[in-house]
C-alpha positions as CSV (number, residue, x, y, z in Angstrom):
1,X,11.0,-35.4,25.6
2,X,13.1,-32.7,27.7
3,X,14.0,-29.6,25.8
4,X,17.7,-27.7,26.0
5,X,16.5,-26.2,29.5
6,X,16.0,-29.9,31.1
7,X,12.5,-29.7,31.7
8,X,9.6,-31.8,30.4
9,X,8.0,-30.3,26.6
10,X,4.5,-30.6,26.5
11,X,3.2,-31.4,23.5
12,X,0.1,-30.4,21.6
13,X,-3.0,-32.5,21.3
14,X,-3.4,-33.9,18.0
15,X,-5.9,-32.0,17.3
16,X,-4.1,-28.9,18.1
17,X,-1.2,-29.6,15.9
18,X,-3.2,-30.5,13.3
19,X,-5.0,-27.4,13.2
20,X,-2.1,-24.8,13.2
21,X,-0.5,-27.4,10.6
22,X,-3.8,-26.5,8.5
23,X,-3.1,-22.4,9.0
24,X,0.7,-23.1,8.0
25,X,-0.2,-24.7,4.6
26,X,-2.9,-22.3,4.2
27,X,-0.3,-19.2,5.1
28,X,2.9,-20.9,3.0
29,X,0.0,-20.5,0.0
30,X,-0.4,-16.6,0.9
31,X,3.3,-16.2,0.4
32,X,3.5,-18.1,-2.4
33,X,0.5,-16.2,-4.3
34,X,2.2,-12.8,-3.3
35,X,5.6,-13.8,-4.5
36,X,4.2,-15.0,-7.7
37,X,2.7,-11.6,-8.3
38,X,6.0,-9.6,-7.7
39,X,8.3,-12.1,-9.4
40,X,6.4,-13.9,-12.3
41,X,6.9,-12.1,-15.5
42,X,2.7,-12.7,-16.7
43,X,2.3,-10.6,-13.7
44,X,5.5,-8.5,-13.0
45,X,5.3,-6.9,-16.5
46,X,2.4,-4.9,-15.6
47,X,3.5,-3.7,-12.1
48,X,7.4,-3.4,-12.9
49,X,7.4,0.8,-13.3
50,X,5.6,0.8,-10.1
51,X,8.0,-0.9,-8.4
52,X,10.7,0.4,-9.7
53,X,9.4,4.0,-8.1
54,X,9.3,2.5,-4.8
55,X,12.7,0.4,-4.9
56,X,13.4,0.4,-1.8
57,X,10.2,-0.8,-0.6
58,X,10.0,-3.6,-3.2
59,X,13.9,-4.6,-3.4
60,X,13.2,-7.0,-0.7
61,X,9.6,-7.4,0.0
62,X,8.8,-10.6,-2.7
63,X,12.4,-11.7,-1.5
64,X,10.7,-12.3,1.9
65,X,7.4,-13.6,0.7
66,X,9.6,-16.5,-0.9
67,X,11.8,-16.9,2.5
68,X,8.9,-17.2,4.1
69,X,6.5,-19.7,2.3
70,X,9.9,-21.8,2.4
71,X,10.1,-21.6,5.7
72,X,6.4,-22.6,6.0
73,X,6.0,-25.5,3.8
74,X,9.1,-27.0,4.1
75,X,8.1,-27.2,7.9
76,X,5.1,-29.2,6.6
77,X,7.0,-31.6,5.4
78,X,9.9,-31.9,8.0
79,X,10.4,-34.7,10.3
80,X,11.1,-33.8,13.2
81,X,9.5,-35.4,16.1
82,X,9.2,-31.7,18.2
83,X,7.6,-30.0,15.8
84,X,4.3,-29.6,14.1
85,X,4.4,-31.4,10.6
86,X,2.9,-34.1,8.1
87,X,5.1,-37.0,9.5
88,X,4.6,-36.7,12.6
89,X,0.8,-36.5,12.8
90,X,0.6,-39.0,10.5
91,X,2.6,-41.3,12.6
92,X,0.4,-40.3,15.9
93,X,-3.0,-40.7,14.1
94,X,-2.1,-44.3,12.6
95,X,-0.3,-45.0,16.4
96,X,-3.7,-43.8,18.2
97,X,-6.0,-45.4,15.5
98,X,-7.2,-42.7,14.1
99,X,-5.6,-43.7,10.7
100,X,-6.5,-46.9,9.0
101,X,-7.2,-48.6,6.0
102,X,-8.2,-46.5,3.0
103,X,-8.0,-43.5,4.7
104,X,-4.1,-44.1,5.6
105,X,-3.9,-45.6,1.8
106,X,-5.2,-41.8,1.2
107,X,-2.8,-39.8,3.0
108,X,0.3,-41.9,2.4
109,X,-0.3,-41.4,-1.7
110,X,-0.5,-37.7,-1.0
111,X,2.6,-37.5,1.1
112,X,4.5,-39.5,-1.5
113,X,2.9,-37.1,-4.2
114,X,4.2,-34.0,-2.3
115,X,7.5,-35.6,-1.5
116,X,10.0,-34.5,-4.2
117,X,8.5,-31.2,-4.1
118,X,9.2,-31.1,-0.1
119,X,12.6,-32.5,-0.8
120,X,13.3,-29.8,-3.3
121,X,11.9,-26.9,-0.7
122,X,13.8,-28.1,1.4
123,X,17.0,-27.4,0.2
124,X,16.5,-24.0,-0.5
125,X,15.3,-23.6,3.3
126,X,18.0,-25.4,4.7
127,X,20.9,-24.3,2.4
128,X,19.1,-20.4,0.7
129,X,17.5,-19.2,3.8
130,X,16.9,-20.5,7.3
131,X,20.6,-21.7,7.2
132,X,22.6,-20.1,4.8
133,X,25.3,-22.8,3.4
134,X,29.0,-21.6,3.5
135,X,29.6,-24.5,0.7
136,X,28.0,-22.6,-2.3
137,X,26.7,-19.3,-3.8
138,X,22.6,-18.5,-2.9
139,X,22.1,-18.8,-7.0
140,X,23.4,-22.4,-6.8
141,X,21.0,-23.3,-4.5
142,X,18.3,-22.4,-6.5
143,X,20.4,-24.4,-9.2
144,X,20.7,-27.4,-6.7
145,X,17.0,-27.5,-5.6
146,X,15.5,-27.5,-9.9
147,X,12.0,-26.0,-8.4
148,X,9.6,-24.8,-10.6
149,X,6.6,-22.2,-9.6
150,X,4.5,-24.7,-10.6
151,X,5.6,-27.4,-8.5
152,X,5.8,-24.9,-5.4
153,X,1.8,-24.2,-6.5
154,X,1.6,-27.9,-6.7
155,X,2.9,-29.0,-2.9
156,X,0.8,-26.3,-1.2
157,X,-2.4,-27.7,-3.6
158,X,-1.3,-31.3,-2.1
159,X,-0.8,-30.1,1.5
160,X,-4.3,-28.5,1.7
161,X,-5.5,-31.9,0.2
162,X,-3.8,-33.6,3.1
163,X,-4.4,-32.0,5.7
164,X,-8.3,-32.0,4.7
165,X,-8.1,-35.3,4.2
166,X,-6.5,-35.4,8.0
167,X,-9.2,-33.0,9.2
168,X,-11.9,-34.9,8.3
169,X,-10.8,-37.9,9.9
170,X,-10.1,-35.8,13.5
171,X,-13.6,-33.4,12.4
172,X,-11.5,-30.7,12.7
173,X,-12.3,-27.7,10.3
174,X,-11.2,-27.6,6.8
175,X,-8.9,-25.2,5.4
176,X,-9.4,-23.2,2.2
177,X,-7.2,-20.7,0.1
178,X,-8.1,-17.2,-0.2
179,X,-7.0,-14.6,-3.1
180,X,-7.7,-12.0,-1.0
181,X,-4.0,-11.0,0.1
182,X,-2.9,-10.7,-3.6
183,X,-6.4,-8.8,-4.6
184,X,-5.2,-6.6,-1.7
185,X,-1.7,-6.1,-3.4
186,X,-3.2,-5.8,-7.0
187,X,-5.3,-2.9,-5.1
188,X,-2.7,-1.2,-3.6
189,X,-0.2,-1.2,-6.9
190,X,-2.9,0.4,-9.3
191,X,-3.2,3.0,-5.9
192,X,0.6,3.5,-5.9
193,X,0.7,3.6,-10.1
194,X,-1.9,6.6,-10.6
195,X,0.3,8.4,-7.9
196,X,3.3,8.0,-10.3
């Protein structure tokens, strides 16, 4: 493979890949947690004078948590063949005979489980946010895409299960989620609302 400049693209070990795949999934979950506490009303509610006090600050800042767990997990689940995603590595492992039998049986019912959820990601990447469509408005991509917060939960609980799965095949080290980004924020808006 040559990229744009002409020269020869190295490419990462499987291993490699897979690995930074793992911190991708494990990041897009980050955003996604943060987001959900800005945005979803069980949480908003509570924080929403706060915010309000510091507009400016919070105007855009859960935009960008969303942008950016889009950008993340919908990269997962691309399929590109110069970039790090689920496809891909699958395709490599099973080529290299790392994947067979009920292991592949494994990872190909989670990639089929995640896949409308991807598909639906997706489009608001492609058409809300890494490329912004000149065909329709930004709220009728949302429209187009019909993605829940629970499905977007649901994919990133899918892709850690995947990759995992992947990980243990390869021995390289499992990924876990962490709460401590959004314990972090909870901290910082009961700080900011006893200065208000």
């Amino acid at each position: 493979m040559t990229t744009s400049l002409g020269t020869a693209q190295h490419q990462l070990s499987i291993d490699q890949r897979l690995d930074r795949l793992g911190q991708h999934v494990v990041r897009s979950r980050l955003f996604l947690d943060l987001w959900s506490y800005f945005e979803l009303d069980d949480t908003r509610q509570h924080i929403i004078e706060t915010m309000r006090e510091y507009n400016e600050f919070f105007r855009f800042t859960p935009h960008a948590y969303l942008l950016t767990y889009c950008i993340y997990i919908a990269g997962a689940f691309e399929t590109r063949r110069d970039t790090i995603n689920f496809g891909t590595l699958i395709r490599d492992m099973t080529g290299a005979g790392h994947l067979q039998g009920s292991q592949e049986a494994e990872v190909a019912a989670l990639m089929l489980t995640a896949k409308a959820a991807a598909r639906k990601v997706a489009i608001l990447r492609n058409n809300a946010f890494a490329h912004r469509t000149s065909a329709i408005t930004y709220n009728d991509v949302f429209e187009l895409a019909k993605v829940s917060p629970a499905e977007l939960r649901e994919l990133t609980d899918v892709a850690l299960q995947l990759f995992n799965a992947m990980a243990a095949i390869r021995g390289v080290t499992k990924q876990y989620f962490t709460e401590l980004p959004t314990r972090d924020a909870k901290s910082m808006m009961a700080a900011l609302a006893s200065k208000c």
